[in-house]
Predicted model as a PDB file, atoms N, CA, C, CB and O in Angstrom, pLDDT in the B-factor column:
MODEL        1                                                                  
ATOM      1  N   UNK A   1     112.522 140.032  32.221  1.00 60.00           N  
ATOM      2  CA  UNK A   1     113.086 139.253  31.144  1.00 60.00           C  
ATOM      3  C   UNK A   1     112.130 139.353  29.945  1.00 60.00           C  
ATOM      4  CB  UNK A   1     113.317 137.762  31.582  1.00 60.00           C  
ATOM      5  O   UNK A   1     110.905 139.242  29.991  1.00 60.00           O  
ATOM      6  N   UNK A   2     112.918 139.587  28.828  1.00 62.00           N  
ATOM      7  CA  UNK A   2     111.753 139.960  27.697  1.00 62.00           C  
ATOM      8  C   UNK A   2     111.094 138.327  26.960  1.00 62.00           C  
ATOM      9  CB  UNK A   2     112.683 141.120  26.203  1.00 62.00           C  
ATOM     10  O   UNK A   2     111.699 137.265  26.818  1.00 62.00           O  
ATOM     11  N   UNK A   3     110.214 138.543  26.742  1.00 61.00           N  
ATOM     12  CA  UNK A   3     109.178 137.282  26.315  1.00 61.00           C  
ATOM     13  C   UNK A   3     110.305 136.604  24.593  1.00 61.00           C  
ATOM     14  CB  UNK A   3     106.884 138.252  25.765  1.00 61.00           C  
ATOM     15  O   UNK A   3     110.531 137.326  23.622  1.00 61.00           O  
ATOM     16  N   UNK A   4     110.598 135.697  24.677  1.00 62.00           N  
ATOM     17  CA  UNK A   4     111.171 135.086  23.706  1.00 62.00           C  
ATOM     18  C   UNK A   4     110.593 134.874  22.335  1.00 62.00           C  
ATOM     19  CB  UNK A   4     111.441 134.067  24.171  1.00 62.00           C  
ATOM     20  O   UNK A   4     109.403 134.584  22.217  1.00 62.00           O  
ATOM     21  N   UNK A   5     111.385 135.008  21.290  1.00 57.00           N  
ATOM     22  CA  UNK A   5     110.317 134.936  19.897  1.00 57.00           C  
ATOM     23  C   UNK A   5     109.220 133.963  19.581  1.00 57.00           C  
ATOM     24  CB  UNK A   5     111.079 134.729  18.717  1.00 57.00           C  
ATOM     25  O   UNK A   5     108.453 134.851  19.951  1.00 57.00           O  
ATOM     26  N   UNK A   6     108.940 133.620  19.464  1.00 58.00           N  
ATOM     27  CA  UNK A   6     108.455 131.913  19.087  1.00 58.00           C  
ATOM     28  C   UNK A   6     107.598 132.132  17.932  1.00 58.00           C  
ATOM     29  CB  UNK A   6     107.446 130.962  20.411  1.00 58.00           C  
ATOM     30  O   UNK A   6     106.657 131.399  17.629  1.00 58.00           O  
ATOM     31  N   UNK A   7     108.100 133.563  17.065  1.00 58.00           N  
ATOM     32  CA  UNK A   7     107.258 133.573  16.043  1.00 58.00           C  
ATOM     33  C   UNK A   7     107.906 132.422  14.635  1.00 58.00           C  
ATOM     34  CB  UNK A   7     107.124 135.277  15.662  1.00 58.00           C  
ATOM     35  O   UNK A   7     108.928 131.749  14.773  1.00 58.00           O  
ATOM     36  N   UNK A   8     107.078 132.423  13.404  1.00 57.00           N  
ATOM     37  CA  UNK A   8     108.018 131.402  12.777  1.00 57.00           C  
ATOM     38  C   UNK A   8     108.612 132.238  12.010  1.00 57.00           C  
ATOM     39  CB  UNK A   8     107.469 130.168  12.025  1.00 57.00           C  
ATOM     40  O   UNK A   8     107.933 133.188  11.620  1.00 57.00           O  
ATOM     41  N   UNK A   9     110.275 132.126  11.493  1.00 56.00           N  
ATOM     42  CA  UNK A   9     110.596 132.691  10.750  1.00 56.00           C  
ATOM     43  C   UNK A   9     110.530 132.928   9.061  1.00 56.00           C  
ATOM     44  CB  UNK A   9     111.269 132.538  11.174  1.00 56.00           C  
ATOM     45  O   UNK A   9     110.982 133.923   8.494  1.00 56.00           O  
ATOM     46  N   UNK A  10     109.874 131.803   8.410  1.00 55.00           N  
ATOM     47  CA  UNK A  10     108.971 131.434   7.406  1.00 55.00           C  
ATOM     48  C   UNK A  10     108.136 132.548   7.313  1.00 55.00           C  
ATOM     49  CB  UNK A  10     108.238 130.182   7.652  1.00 55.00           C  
ATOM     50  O   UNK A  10     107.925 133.280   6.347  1.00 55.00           O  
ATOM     51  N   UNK A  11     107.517 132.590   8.888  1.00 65.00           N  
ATOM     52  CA  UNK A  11     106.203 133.880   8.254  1.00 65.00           C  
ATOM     53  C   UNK A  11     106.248 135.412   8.246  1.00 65.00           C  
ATOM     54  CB  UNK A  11     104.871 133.806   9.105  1.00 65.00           C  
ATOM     55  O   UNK A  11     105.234 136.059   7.983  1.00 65.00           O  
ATOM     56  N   UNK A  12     107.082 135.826   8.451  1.00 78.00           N  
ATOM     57  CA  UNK A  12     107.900 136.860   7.839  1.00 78.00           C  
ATOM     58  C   UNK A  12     109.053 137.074   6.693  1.00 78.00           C  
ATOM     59  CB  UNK A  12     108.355 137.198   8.704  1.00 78.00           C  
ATOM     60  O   UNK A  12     110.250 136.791   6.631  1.00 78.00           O  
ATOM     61  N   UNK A  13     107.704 137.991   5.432  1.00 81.00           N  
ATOM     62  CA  UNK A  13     108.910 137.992   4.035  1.00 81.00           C  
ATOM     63  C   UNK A  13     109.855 138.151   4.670  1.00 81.00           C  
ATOM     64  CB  UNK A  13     108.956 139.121   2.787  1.00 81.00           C  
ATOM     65  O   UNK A  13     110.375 137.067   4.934  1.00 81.00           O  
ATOM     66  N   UNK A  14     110.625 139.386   5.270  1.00 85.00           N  
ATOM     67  CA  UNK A  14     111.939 139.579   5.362  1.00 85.00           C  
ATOM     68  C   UNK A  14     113.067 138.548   6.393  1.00 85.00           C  
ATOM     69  CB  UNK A  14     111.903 140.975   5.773  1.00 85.00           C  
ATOM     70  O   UNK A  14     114.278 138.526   6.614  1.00 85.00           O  
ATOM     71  N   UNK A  15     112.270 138.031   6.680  1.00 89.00           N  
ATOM     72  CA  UNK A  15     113.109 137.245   7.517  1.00 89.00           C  
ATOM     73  C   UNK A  15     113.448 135.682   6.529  1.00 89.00           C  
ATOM     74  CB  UNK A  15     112.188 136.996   9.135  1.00 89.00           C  
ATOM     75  O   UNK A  15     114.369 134.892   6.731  1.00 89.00           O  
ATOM     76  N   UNK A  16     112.583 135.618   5.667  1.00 87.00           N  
ATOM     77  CA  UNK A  16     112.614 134.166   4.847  1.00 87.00           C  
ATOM     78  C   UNK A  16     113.369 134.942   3.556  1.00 87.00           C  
ATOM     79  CB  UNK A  16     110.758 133.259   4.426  1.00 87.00           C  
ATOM     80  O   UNK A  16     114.097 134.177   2.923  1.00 87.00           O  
ATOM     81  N   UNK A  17     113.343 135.786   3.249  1.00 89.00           N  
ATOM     82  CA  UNK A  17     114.405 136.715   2.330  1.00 89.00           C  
ATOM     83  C   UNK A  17     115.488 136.499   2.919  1.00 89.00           C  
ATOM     84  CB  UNK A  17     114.219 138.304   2.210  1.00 89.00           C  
ATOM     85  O   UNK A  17     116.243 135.810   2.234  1.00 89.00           O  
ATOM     86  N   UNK A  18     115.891 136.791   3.894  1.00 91.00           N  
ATOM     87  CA  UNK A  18     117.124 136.817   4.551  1.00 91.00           C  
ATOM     88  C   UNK A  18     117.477 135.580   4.803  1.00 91.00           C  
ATOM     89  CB  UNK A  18     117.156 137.546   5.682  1.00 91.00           C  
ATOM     90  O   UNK A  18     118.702 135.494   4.879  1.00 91.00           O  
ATOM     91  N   UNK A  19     116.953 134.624   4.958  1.00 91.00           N  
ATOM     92  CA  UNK A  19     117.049 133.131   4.961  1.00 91.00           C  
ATOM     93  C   UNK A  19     117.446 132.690   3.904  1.00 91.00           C  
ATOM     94  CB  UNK A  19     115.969 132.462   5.214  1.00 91.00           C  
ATOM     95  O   UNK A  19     118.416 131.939   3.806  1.00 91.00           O  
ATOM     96  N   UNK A  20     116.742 133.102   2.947  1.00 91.00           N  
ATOM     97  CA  UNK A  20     117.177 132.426   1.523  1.00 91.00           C  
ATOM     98  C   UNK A  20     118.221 132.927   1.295  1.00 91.00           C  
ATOM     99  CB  UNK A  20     116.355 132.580   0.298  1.00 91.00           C  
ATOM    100  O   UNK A  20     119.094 132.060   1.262  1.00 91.00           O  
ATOM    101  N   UNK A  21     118.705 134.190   1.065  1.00 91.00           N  
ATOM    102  CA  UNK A  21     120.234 134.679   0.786  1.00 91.00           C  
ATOM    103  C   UNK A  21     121.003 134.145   1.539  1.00 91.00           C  
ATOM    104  CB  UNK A  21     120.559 136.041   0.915  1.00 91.00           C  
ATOM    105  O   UNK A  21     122.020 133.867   0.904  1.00 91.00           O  
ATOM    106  N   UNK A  22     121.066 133.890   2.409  1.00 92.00           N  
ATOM    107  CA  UNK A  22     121.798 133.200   3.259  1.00 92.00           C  
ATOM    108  C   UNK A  22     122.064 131.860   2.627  1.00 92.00           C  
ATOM    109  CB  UNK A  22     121.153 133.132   4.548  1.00 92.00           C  
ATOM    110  O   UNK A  22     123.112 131.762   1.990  1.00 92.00           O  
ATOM    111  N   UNK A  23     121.381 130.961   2.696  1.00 92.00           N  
ATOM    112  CA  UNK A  23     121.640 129.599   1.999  1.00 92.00           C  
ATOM    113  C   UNK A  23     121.807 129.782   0.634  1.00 92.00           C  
ATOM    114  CB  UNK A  23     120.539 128.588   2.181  1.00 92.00           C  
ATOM    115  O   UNK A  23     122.222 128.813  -0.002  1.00 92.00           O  
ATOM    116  N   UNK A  24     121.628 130.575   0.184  1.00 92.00           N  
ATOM    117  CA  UNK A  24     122.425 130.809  -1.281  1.00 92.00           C  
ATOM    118  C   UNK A  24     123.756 131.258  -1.581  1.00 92.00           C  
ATOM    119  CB  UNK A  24     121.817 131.696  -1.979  1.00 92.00           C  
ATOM    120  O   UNK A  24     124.387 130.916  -2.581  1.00 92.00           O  
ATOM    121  N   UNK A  25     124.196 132.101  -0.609  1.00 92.00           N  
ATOM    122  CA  UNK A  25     125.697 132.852  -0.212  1.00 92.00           C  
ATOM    123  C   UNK A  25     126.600 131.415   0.053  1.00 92.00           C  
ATOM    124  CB  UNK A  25     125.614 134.078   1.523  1.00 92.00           C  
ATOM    125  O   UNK A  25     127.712 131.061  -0.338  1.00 92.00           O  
ATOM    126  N   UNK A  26     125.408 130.673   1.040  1.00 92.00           N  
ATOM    127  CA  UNK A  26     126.578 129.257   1.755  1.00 92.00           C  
ATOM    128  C   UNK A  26     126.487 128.403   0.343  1.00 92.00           C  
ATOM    129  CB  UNK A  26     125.771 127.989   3.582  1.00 92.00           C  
ATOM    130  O   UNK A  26     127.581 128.151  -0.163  1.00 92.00           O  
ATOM    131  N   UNK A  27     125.498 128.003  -0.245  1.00 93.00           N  
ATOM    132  CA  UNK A  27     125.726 126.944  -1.850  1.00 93.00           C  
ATOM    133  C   UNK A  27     126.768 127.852  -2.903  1.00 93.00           C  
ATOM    134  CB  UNK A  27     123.792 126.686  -2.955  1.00 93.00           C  
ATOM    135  O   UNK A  27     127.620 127.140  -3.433  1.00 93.00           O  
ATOM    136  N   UNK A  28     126.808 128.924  -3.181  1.00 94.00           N  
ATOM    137  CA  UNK A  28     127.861 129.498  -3.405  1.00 94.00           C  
ATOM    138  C   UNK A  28     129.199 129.246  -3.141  1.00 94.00           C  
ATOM    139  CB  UNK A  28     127.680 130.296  -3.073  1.00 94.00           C  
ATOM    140  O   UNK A  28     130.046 128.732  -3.871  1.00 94.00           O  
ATOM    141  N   UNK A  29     129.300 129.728  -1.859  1.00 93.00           N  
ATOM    142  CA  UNK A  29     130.795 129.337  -1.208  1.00 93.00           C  
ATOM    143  C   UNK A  29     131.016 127.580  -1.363  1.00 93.00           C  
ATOM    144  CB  UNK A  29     130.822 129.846   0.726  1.00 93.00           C  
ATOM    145  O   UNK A  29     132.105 127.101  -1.678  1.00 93.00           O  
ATOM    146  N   UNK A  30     130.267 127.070  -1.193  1.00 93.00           N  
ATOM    147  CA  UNK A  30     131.179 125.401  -1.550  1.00 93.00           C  
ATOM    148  C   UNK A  30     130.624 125.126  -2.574  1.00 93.00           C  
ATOM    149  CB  UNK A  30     131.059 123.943  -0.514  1.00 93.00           C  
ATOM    150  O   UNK A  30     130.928 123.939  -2.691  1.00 93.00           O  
ATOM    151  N   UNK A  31     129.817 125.454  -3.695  1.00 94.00           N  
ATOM    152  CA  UNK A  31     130.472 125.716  -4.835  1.00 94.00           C  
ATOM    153  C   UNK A  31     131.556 126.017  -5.336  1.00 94.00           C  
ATOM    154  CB  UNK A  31     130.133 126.230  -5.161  1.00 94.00           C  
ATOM    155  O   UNK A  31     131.851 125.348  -6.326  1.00 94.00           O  
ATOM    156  N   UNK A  32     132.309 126.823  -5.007  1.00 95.00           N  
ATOM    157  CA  UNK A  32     133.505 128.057  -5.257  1.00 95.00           C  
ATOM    158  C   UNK A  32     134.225 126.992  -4.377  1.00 95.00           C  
ATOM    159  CB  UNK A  32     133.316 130.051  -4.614  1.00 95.00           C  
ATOM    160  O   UNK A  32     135.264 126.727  -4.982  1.00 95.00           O  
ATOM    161  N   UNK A  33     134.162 126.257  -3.230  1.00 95.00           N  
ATOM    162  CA  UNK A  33     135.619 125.953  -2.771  1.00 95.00           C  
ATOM    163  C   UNK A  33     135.493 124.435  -3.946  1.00 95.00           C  
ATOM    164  CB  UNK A  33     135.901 125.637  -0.563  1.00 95.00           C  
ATOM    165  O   UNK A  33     136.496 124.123  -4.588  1.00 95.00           O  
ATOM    166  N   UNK A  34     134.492 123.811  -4.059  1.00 96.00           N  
ATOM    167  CA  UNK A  34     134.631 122.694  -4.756  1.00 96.00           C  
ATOM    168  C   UNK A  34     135.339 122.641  -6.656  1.00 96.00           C  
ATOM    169  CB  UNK A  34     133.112 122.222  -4.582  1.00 96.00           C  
ATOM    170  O   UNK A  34     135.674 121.797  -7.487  1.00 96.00           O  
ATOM    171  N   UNK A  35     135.262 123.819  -6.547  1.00 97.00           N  
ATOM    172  CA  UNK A  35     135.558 124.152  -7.765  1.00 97.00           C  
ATOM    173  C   UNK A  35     137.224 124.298  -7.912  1.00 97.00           C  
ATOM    174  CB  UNK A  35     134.752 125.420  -8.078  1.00 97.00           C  
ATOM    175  O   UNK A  35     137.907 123.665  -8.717  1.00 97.00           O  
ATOM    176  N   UNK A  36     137.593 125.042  -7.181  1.00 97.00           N  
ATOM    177  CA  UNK A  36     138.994 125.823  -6.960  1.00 97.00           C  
ATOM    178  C   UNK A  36     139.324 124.294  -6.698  1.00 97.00           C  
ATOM    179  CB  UNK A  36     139.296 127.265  -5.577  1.00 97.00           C  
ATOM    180  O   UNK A  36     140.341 124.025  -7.337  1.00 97.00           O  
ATOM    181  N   UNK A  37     138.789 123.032  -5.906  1.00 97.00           N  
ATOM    182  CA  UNK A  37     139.715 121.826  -5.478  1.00 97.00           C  
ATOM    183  C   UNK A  37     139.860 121.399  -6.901  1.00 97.00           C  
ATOM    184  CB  UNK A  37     139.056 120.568  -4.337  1.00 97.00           C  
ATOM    185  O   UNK A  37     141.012 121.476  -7.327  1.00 97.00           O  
ATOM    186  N   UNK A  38     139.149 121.061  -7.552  1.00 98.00           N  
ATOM    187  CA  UNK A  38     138.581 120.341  -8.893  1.00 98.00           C  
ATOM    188  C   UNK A  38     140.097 121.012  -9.571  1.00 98.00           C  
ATOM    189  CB  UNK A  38     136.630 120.979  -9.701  1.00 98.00           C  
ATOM    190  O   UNK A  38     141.146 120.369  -9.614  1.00 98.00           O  
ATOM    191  N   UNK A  39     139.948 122.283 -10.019  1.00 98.00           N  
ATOM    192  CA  UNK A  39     140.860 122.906 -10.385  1.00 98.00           C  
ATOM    193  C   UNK A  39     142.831 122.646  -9.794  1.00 98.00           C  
ATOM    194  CB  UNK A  39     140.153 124.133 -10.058  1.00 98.00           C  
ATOM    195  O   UNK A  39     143.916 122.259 -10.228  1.00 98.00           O  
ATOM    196  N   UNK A  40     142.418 122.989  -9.016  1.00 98.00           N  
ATOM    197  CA  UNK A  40     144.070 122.190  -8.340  1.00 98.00           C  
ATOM    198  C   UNK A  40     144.214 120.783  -8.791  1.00 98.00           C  
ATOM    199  CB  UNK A  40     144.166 122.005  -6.423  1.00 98.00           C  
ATOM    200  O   UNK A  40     145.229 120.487  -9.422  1.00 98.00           O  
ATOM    201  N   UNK A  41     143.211 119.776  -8.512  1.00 98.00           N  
ATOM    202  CA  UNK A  41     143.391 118.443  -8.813  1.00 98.00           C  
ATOM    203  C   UNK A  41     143.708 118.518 -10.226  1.00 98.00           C  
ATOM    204  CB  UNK A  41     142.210 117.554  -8.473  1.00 98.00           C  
ATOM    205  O   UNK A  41     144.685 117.809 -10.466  1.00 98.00           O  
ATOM    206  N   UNK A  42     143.143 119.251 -11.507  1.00 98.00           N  
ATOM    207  CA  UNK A  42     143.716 119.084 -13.074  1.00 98.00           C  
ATOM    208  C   UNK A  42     144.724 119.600 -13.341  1.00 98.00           C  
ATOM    209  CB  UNK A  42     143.000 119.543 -14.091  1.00 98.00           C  
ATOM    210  O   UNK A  42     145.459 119.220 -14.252  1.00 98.00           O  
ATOM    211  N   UNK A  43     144.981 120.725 -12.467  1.00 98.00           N  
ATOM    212  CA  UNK A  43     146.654 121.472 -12.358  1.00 98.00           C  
ATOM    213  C   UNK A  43     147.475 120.368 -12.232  1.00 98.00           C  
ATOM    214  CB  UNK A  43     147.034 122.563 -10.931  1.00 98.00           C  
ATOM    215  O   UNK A  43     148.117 120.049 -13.233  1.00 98.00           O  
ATOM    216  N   UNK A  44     147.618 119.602 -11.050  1.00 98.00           N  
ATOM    217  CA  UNK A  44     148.418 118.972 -10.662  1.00 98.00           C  
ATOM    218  C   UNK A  44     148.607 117.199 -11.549  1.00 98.00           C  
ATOM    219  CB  UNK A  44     148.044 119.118  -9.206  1.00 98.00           C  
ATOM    220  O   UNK A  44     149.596 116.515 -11.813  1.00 98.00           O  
ATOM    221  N   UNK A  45     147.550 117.064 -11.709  1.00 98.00           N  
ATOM    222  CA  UNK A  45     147.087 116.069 -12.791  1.00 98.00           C  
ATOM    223  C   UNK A  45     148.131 116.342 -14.174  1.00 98.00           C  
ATOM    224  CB  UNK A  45     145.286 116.388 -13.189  1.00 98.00           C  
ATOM    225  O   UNK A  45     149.121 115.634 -14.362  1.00 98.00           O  
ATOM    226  N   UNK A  46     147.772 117.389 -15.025  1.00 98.00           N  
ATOM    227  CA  UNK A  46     148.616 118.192 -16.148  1.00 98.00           C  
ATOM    228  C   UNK A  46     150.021 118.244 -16.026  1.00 98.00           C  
ATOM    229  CB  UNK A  46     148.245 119.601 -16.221  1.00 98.00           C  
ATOM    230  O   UNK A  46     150.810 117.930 -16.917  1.00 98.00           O  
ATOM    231  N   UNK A  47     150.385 118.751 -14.614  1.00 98.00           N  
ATOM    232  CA  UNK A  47     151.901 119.259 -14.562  1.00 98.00           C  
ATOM    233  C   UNK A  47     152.584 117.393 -14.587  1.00 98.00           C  
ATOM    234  CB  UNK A  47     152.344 120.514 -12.667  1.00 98.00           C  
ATOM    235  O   UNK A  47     153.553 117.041 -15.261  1.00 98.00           O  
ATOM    236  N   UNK A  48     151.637 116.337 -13.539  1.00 98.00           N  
ATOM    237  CA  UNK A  48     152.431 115.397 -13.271  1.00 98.00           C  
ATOM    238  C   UNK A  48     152.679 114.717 -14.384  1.00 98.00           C  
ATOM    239  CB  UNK A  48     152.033 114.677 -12.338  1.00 98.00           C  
ATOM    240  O   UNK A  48     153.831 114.326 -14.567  1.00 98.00           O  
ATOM    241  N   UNK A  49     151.628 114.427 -15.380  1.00 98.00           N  
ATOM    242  CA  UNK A  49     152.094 113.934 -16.614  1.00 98.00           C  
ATOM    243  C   UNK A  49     152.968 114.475 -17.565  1.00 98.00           C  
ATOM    244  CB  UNK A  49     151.225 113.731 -17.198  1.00 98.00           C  
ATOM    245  O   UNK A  49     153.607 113.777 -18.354  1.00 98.00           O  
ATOM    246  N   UNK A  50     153.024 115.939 -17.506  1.00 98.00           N  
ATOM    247  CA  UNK A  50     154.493 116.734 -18.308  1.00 98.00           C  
ATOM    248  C   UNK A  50     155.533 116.161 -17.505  1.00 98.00           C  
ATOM    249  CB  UNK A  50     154.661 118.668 -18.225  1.00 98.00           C  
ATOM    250  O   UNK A  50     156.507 115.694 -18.096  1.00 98.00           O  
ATOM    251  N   UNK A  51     155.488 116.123 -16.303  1.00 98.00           N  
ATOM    252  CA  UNK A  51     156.918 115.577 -16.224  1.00 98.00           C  
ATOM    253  C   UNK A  51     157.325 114.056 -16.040  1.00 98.00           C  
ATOM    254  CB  UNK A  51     157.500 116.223 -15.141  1.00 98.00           C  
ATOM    255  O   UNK A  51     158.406 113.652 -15.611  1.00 98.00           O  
ATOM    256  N   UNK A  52     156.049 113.156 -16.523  1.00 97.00           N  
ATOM    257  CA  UNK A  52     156.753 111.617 -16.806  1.00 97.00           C  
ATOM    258  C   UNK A  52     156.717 111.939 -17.773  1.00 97.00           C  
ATOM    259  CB  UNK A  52     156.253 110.167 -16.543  1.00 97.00           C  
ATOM    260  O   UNK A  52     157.379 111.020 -18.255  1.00 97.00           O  
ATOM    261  N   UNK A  53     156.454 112.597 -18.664  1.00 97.00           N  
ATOM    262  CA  UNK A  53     156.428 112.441 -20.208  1.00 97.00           C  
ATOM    263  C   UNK A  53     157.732 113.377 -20.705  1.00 97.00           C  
ATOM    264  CB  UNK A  53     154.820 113.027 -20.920  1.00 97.00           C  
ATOM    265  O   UNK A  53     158.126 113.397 -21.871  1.00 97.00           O  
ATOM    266  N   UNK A  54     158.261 114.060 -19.733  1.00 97.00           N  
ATOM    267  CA  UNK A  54     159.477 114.452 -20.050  1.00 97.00           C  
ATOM    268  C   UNK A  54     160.615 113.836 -19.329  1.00 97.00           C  
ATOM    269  CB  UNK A  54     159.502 115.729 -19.924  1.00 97.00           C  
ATOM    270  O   UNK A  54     161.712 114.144 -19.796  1.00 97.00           O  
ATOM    271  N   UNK A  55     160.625 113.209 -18.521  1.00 97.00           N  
ATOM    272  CA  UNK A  55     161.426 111.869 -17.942  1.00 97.00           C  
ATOM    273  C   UNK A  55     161.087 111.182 -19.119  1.00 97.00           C  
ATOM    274  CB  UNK A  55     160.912 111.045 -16.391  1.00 97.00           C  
ATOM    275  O   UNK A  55     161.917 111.618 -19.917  1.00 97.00           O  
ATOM    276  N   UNK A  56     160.280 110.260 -19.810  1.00 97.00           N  
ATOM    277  CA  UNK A  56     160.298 109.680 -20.967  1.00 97.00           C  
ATOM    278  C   UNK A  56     161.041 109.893 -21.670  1.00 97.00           C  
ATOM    279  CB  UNK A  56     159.525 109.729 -21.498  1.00 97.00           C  
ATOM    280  O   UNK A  56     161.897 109.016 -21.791  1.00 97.00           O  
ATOM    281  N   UNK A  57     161.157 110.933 -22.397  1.00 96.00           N  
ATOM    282  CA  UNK A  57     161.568 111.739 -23.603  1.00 96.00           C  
ATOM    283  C   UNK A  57     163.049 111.811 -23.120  1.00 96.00           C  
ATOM    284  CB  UNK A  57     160.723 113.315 -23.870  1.00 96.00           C  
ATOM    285  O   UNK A  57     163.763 111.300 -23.982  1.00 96.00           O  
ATOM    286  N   UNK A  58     163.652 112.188 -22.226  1.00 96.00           N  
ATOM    287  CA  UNK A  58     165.132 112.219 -21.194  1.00 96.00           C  
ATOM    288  C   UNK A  58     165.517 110.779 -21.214  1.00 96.00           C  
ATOM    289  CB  UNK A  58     164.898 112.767 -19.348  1.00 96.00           C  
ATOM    290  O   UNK A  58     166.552 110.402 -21.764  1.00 96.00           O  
ATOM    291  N   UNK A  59     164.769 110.053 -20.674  1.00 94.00           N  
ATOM    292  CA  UNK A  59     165.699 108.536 -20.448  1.00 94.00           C  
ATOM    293  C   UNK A  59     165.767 107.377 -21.563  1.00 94.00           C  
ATOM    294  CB  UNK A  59     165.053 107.688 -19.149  1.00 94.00           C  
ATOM    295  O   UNK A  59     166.316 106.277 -21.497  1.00 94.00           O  
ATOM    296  N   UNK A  60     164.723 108.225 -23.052  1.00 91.00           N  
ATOM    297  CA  UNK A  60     164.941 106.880 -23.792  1.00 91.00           C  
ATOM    298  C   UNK A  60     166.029 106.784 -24.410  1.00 91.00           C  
ATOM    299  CB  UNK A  60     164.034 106.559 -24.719  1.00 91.00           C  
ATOM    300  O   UNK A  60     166.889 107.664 -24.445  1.00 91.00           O  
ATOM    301  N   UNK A  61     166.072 105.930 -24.839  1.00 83.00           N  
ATOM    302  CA  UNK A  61     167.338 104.790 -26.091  1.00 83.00           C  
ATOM    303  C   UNK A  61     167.164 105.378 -26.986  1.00 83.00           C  
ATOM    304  CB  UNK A  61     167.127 103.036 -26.637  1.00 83.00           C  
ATOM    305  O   UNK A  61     167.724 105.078 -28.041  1.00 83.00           O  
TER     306      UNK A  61                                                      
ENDMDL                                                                          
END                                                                             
């Protein structure tokens, strides 16, 4: 059975390189999904008030 790592991964540049891209790829991605929600929420925000405000405009006196 081969002897297990127990080195730290901190103390290897390439491995703490690869660490960091990593958690930068993942703050990225929910960045990007938090954004795209944000975005749907003002879409839907925009469209709902065009259409009370055109029900308005339709049902007045």
């Amino acid at each position: 059975m081969p002897p297990e790592d127990t080195t730290d991964p901190a103390a290897d540049p390439q491995n703490a390189l690869k660490a960091q891209e990593q958690r930068r790829l993942a703050q990225e991605t929910r960045d990007e999904r938090k954004m795209w929600a944000f975005l749907a929420y003002f879409l839907f925000g925009i469209h709902f008030i065009a259409f009370v405000m055109i029900y308005a405009v339709r049902h007045a006196k």
